[in-house]
C-alpha positions as a Python dict, from the first residue, in 0.01 Angstrom:
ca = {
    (1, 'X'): (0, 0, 0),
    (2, 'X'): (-153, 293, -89),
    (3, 'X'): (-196, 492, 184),
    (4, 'X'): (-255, 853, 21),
    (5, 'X'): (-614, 677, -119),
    (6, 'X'): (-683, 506, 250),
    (7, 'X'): (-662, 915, 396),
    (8, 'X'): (-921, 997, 145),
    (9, 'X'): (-1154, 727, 213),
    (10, 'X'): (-1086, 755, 578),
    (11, 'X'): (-1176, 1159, 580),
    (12, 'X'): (-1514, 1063, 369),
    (13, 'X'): (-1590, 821, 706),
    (14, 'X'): (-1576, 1149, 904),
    (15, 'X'): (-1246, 1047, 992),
    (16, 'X'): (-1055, 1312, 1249),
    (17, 'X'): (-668, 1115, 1227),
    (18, 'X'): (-654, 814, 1132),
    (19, 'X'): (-314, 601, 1163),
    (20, 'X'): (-170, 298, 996),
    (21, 'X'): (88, 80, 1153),
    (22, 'X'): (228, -197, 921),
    (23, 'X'): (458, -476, 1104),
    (24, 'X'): (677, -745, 896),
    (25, 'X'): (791, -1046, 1102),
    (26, 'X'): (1000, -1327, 958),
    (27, 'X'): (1133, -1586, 1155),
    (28, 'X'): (1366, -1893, 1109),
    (29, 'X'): (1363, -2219, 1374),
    (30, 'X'): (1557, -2507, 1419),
    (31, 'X'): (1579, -2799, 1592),
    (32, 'X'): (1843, -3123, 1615),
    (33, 'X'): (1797, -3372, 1786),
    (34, 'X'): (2069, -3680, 1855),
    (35, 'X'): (2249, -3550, 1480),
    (36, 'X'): (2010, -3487, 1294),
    (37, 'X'): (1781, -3219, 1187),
    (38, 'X'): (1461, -3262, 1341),
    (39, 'X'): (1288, -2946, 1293),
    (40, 'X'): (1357, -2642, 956),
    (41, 'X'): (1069, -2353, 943),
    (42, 'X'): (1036, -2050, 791),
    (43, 'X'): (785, -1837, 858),
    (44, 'X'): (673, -1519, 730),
    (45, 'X'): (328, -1250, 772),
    (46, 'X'): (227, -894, 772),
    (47, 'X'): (3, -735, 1057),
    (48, 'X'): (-186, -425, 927),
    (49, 'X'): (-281, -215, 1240),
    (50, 'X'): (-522, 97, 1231),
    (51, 'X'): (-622, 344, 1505),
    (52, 'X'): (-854, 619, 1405),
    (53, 'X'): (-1045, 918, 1572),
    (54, 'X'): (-1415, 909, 1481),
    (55, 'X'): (-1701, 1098, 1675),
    (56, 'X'): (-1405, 1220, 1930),
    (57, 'X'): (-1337, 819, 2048),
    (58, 'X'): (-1051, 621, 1952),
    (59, 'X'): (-1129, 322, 1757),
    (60, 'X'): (-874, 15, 1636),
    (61, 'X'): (-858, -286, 1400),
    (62, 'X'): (-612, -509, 1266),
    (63, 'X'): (-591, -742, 964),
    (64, 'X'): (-355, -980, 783),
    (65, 'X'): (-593, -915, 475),
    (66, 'X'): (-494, -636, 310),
    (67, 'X'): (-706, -637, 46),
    (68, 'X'): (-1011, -527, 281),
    (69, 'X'): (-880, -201, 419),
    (70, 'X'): (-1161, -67, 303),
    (71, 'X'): (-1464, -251, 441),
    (72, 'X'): (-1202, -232, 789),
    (73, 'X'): (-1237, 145, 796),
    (74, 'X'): (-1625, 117, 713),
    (75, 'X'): (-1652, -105, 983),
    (76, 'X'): (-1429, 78, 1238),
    (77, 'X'): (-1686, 429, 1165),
    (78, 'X'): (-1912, 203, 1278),
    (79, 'X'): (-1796, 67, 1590),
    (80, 'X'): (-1732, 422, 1690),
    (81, 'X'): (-2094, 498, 1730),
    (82, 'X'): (-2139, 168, 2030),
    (83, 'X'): (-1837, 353, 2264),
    (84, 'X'): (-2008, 542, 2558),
    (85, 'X'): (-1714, 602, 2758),
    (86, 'X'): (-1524, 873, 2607),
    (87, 'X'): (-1137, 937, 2682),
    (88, 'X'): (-916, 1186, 2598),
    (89, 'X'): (-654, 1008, 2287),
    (90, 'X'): (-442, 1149, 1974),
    (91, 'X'): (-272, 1040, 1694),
    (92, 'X'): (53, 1186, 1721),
    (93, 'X'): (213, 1424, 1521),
    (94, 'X'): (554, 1351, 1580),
    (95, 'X'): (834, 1442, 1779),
    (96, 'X'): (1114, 1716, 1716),
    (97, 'X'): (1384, 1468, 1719),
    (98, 'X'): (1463, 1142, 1701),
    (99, 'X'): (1777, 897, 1726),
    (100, 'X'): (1965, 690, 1437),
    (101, 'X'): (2135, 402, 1440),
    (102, 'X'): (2115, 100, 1241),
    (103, 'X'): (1957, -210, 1400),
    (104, 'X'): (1918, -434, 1131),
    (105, 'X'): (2264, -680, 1080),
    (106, 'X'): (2177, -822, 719),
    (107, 'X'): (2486, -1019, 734),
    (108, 'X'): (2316, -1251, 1009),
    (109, 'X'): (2031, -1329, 801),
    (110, 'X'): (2250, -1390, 472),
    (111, 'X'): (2466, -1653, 618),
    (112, 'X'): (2418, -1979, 484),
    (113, 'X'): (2123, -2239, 719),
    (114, 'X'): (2360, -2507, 746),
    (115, 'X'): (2602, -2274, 937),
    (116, 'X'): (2320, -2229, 1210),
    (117, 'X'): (2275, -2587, 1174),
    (118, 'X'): (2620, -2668, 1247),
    (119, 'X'): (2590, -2462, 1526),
    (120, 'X'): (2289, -2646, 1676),
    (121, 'X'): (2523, -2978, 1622),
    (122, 'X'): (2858, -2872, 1825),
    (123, 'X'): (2629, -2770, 2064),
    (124, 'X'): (2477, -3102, 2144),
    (125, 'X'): (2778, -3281, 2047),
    (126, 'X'): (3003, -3092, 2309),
    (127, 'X'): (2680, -3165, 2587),
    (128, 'X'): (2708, -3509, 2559),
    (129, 'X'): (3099, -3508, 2595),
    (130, 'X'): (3099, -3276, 2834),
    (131, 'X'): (3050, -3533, 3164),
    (132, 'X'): (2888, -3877, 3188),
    (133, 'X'): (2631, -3740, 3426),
    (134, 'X'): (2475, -3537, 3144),
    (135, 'X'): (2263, -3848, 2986),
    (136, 'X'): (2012, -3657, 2729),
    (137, 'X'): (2063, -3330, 2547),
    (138, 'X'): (1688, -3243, 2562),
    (139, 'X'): (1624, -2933, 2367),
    (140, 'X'): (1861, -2744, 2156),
    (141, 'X'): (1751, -2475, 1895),
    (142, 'X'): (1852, -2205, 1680),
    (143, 'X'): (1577, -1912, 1680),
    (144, 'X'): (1658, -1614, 1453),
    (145, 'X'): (1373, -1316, 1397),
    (146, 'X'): (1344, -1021, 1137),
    (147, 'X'): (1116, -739, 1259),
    (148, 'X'): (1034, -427, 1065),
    (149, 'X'): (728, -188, 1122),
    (150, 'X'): (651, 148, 975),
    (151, 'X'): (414, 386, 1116),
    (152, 'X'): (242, 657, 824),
    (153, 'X'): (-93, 887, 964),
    (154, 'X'): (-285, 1168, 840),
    (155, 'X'): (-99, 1415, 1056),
    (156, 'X'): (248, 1385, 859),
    (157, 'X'): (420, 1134, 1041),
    (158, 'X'): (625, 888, 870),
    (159, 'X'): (843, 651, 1109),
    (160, 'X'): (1044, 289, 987),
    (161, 'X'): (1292, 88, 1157),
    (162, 'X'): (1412, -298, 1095),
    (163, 'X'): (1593, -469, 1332),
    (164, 'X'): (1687, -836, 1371),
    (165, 'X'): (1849, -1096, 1659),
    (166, 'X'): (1886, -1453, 1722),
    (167, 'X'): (1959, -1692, 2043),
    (168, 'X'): (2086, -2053, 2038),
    (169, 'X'): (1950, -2247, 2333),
    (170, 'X'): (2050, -2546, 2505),
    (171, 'X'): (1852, -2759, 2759),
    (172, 'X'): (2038, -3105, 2940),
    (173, 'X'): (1957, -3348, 3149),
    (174, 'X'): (2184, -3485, 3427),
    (175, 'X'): (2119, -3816, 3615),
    (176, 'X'): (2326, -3970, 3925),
    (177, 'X'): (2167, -4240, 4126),
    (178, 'X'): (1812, -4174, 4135),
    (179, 'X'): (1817, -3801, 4103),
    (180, 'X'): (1751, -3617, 3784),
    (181, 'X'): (1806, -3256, 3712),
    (182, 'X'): (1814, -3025, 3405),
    (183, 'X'): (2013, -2748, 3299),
    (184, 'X'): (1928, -2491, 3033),
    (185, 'X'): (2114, -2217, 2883),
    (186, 'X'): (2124, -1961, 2635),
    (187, 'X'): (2280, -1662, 2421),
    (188, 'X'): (2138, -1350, 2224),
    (189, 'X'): (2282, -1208, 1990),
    (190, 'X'): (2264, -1056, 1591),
    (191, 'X'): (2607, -1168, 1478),
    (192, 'X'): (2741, -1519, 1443),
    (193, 'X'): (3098, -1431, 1515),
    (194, 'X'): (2952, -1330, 1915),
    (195, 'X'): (2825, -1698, 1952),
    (196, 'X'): (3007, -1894, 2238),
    (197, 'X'): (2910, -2230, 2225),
    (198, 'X'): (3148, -2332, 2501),
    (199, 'X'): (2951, -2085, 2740),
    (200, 'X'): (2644, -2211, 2627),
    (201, 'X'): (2739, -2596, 2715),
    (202, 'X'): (2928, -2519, 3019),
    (203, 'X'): (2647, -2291, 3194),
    (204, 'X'): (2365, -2567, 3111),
    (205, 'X'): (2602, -2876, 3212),
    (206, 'X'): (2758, -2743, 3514),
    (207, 'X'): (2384, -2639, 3642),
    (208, 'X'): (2259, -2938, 3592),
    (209, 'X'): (2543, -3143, 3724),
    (210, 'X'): (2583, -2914, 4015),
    (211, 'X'): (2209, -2949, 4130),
    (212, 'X'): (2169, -3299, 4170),
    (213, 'X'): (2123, -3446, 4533),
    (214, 'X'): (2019, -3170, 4661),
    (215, 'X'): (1784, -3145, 4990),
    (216, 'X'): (1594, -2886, 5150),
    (217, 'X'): (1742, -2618, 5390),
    (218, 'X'): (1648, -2526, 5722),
    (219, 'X'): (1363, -2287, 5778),
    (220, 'X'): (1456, -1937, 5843),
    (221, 'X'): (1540, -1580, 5698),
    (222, 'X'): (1886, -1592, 5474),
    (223, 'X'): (2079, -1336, 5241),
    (224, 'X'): (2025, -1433, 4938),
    (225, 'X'): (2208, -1444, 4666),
    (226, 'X'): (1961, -1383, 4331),
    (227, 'X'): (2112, -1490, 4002),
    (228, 'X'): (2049, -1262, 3755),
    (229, 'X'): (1786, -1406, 3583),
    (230, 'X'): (1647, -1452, 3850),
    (231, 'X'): (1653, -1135, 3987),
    (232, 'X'): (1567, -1032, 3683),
    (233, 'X'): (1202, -1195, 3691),
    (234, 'X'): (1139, -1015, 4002),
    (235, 'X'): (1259, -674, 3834),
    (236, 'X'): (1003, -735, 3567),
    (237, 'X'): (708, -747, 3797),
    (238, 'X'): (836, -414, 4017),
    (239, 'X'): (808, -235, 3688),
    (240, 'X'): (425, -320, 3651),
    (241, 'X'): (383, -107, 3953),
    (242, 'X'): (540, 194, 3763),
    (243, 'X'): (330, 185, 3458),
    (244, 'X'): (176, 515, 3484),
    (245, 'X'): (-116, 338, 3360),
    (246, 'X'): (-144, 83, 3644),
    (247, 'X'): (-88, 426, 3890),
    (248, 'X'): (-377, 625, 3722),
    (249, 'X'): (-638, 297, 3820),
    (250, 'X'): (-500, 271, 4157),
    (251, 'X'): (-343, -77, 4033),
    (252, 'X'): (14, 55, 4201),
    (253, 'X'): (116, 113, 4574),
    (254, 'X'): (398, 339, 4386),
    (255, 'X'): (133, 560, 4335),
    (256, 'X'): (193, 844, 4552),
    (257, 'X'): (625, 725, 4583),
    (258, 'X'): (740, 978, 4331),
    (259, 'X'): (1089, 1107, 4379),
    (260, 'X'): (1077, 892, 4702),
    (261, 'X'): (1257, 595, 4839),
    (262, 'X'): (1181, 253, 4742),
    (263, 'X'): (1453, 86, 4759),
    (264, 'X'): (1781, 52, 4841),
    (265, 'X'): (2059, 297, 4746),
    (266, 'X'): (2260, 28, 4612),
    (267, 'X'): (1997, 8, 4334),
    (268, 'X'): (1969, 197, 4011),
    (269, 'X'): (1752, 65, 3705),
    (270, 'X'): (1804, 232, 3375),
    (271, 'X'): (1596, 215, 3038),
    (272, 'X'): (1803, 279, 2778),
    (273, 'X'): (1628, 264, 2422),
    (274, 'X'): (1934, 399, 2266),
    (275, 'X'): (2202, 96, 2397),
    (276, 'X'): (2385, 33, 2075),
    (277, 'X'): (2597, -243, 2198),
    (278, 'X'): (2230, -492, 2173),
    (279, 'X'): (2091, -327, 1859),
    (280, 'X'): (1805, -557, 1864),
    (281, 'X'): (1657, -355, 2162),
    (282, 'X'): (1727, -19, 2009),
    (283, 'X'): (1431, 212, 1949),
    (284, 'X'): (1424, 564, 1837),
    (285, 'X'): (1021, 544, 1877),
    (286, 'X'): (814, 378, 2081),
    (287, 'X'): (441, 229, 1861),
    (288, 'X'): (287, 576, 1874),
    (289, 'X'): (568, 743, 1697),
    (290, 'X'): (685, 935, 2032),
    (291, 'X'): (1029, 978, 2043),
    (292, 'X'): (1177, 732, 2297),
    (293, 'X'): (1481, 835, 2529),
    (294, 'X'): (1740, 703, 2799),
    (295, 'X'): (1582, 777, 3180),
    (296, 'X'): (1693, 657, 3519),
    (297, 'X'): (1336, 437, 3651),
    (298, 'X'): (1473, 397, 4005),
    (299, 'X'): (1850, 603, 4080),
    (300, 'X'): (1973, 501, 4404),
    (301, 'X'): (1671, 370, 4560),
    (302, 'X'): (1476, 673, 4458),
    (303, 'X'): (1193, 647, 4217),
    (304, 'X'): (1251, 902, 3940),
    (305, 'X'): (996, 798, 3660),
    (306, 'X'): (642, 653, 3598),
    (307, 'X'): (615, 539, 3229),
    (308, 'X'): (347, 659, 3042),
    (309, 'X'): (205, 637, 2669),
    (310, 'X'): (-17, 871, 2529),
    (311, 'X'): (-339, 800, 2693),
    (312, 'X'): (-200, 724, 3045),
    (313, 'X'): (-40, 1063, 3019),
    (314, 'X'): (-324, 1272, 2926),
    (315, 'X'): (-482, 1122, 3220),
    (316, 'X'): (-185, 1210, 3512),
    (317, 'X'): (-171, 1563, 3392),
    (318, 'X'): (219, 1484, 3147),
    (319, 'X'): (379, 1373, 2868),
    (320, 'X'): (436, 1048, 2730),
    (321, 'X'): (797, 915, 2799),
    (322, 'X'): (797, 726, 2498),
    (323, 'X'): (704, 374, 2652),
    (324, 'X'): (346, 306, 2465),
    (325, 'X'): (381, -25, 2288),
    (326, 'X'): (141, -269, 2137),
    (327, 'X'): (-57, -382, 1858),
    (328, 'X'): (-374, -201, 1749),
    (329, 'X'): (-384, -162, 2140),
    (330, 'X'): (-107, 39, 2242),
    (331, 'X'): (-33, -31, 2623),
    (332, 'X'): (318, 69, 2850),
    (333, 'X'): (621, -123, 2857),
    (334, 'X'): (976, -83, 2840),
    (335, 'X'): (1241, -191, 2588),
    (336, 'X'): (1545, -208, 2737),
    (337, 'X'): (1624, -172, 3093),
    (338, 'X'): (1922, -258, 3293),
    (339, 'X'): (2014, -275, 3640),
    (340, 'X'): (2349, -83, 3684),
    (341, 'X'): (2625, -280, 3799),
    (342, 'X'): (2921, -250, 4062),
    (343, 'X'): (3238, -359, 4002),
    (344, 'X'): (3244, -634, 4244),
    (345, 'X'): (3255, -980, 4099),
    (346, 'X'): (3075, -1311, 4217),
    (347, 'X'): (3320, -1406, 4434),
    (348, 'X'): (3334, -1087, 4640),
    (349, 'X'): (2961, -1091, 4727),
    (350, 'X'): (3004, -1432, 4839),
    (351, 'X'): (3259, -1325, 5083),
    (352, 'X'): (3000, -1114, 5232),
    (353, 'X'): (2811, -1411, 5301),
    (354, 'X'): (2859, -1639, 5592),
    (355, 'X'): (2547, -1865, 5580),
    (356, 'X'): (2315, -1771, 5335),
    (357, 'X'): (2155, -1906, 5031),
    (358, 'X'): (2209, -1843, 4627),
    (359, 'X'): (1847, -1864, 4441),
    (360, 'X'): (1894, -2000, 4019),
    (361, 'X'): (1576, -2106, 3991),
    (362, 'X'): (1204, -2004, 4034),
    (363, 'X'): (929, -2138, 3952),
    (364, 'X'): (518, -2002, 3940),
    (365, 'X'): (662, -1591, 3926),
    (366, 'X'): (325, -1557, 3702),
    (367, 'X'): (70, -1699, 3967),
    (368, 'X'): (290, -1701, 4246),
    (369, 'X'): (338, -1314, 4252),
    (370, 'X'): (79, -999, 4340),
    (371, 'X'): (208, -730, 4108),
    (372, 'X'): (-34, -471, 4320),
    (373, 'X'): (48, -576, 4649),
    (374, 'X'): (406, -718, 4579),
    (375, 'X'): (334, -1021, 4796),
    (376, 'X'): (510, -1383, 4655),
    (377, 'X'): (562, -1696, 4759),
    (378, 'X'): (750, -1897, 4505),
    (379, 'X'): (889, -2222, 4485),
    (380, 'X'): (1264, -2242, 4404),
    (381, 'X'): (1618, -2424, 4405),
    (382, 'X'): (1978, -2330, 4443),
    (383, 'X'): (2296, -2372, 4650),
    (384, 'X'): (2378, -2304, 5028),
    (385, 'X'): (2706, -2039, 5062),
    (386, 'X'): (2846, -2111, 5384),
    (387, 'X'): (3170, -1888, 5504),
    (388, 'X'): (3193, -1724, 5158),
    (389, 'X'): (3178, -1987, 4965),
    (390, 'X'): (2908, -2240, 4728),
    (391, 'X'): (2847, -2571, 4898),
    (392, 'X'): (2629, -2836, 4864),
    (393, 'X'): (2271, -2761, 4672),
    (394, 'X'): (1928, -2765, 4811),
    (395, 'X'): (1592, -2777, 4658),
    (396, 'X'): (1192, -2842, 4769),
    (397, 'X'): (1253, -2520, 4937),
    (398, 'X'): (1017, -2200, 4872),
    (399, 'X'): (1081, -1797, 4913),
    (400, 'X'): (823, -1581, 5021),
    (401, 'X'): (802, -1202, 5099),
    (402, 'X'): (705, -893, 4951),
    (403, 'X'): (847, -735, 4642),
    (404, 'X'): (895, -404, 4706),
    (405, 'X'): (1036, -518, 5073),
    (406, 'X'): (1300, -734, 4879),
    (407, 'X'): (1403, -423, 4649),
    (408, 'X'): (1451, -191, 5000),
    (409, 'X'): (1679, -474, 5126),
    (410, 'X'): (1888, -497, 4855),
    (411, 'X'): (2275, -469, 5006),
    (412, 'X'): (2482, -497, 4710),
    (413, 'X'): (2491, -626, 4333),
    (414, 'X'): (2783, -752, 4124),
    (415, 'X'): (2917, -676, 3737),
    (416, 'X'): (2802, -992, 3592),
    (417, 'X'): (2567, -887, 3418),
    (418, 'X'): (2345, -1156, 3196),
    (419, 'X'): (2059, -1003, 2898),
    (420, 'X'): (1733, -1179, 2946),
    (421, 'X'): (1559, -1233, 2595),
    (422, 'X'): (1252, -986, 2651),
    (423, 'X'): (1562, -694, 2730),
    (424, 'X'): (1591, -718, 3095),
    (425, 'X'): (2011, -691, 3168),
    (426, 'X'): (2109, -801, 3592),
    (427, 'X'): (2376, -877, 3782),
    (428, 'X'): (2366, -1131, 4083),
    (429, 'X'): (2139, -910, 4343),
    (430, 'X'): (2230, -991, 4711),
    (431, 'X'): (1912, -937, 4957),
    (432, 'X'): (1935, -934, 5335),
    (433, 'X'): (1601, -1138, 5541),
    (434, 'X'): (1492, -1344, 5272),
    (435, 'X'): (1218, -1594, 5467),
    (436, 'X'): (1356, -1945, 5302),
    (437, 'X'): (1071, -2264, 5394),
    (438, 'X'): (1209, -2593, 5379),
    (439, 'X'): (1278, -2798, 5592),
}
């Protein structure tokens, strides 16, 4: 593209900055189905994304055309003239420093289709040998993406990076008597030779297997034992509340919690941009070119950090901590973030458990949860632990509470740790008064 003639023609629109953002996404997806192939694409498209600073507001497009730049930028100059509501924004000239370290394994997307294929096919084949109980092999896929985006403005910043990842999934279903029940598992990764495909069957099988026949539990408050993803959902929401975006509209009861307690000391939550052992989640900048960096979000129970991009930063008085992500629209989010872990295994917090419950499944954490006021009620499915140990499962049953609540009564978390596909890494998460409806 040629951006040097774009600047020109940008600065004869009375241009201030103006910034271009190009994004390259290729993906590959595959489906078998009962030995056979049922689904190959390939997929491939360029996003074009502009912000400019016309008139002192902030004005955006995006295209997939990018033969009308042009007219785009005539038509942005424009727009600029309808915004009444001025806020404070920049284009960003860059940060003194910024990390290396290559994200993009080209090794992964070399290897042959019929390899991923094959994949796919022990995967299924090993789910339907795995137990008689396991009567359909419902979804299994092969998923691989190729991401690349470089960031060029009028102030002098030039910013790349290319990064790519894939995740076989699994999904069974398990049948005995008249109960049914599914099982679904997955792994993440950006080199073949990490696959486990015995993992991958075992997890979905056993969960399925293990959940049938189950009833409801009594009424009443339980520790709980979250499993990470799980607990992981529920992590996701909490860090809504510490967008510093959310805090600057009063959308956050975090607002005025800064350096205070909110939750338990038993639980720190990291973002580390910079983890090189999942390249895929490495980022040296977030999508406005600020230089992204490793920062504790809660350390012990004590809320260190609000995230902020540009704008949300200007408004609370600070600078950005490198979490402004998005399209044309940049907004605040995270990219990786992990909950540290102890070095007690599964089986040791379930010795700390006399009569409690183990959550694995949620369902409605979208509708079911008040990201301002933390409140939930979800519907969900699991196991009873009884004297230390996993008994019998139960399901129809439904949690309810408050979020941040849940977080203070936190009383321990384990080392086996499980990465989530939108970067979210948690350990099993035991929680004291959980209220537990059923029956």
């Amino acid at each position: 593209m040629n951006f040097k003639k774009y600047f020109e023609i940008a600065k004869e629109l009375n241009f201030e900055d103006i910034e271009f953002k190009v994004v390259e996404n290729k993906t590959l997806s595959i489906e078998v189905f009962h030995k056979k192939v049922e689904k190959y694409n390939v997929s491939e498209n360029s996003t074009l994304y502009i912000r400019g600073i016309i008139n002192g507001n902030m004005v955006s497009a995006s295209t997939e055309n990018f033969s009308n730049v042009i007219q785009l930028l005539k038509e942005m100059a424009s727009d600029s003239l309808l915004i009444e509501d001025k806020v404070a924004q920049e284009i960003f000239e860059g940060s003194k420093k910024y990390s290396k370290f290559k994200t993009y394994n080209d090794a992964l997307e070399k290897t042959s289709s019929s390899k991923k294929i094959d994949l796919c096919l022990l995967a299924e084949e090993k789910a339907f040998n795995y137990d008689k109980k396991i009567k359909e092999v419902s979804d299994v896929h092969y998923s691989e993406a190729v991401k690349s985006e470089k960031i060029i403005n009028s102030k002098g910043l030039k910013l790349s990076y290319k990064t790519n990842y894939a995740y076989v999934y699994l999904d069974v279903v398990a049948k005995e008597n008249q109960d049914t029940r599914t099982g679904g598992m997955y792994q993440l990764f950006n080199n073949l030779d990490d696959v486990n495909i015995d993992n991958i069957v075992n997890k979905a099988c056993s969960d399925a297997i293990n959940s049938l026949n189950g009833t409801p539990c009594d009424s009443k408050k339980y520790k709980v034992l979250f499993a990470p993803d799980v607990f992981a959902s529920l992590l996701n929401k909490c860090l809504i509340s510490i967008s510093g975006d959310n805090v600057n509209k009063n959308r956050s009861l975090l607002k005025d919690k800064l350096n205070q307690v909110i939750a338990s000391k038993k639980l720190t939550v990291i973002e580390d941009p910079h983890c090189k052992k999942y390249p895929y989640f490495y980022r040296s900048f977030d999508d406005e070119g600020v230089a992204t960096s490793k920062k504790a979000i809660i350390d012990k129970g004590v809320l260190k950090t609000f995230l902020y991009n540009i704008e949300a930063a200007k408004s609370a008085n600070t600078t950005s901590t490198g979490n402004g992500y998005g399209g044309s629209q940049i907004g605040v989010d995270t990219s990786f973030v992990y909950v540290k872990p102890s070095k007690k295994t599964v089986d040791d917090l379930l010795k700390s458990i006399n009569n409690g419950i183990q959550i694995t499944d949620v369902a409605g954490v979208h509708s079911g949860l008040n990201t301002i006021s933390g409140d939930f009620s979800l519907q969900a499915s699991g196991f009873r632990i009884e004297n230390g140990k996993i008994t019998t499962p139960v399901n129809l049953i439904t949690i309810a509470g408050n979020l941040f609540d849940l977080l203070k009564n936190v009383v321990d978390v384990g080392n086996d740790s499980f990465l989530a596909l939108n970067g979210t890494l948690t350990p099993s998460v035991v929680v004291k008064n959980v209220a537990v409806s059923g029956k």
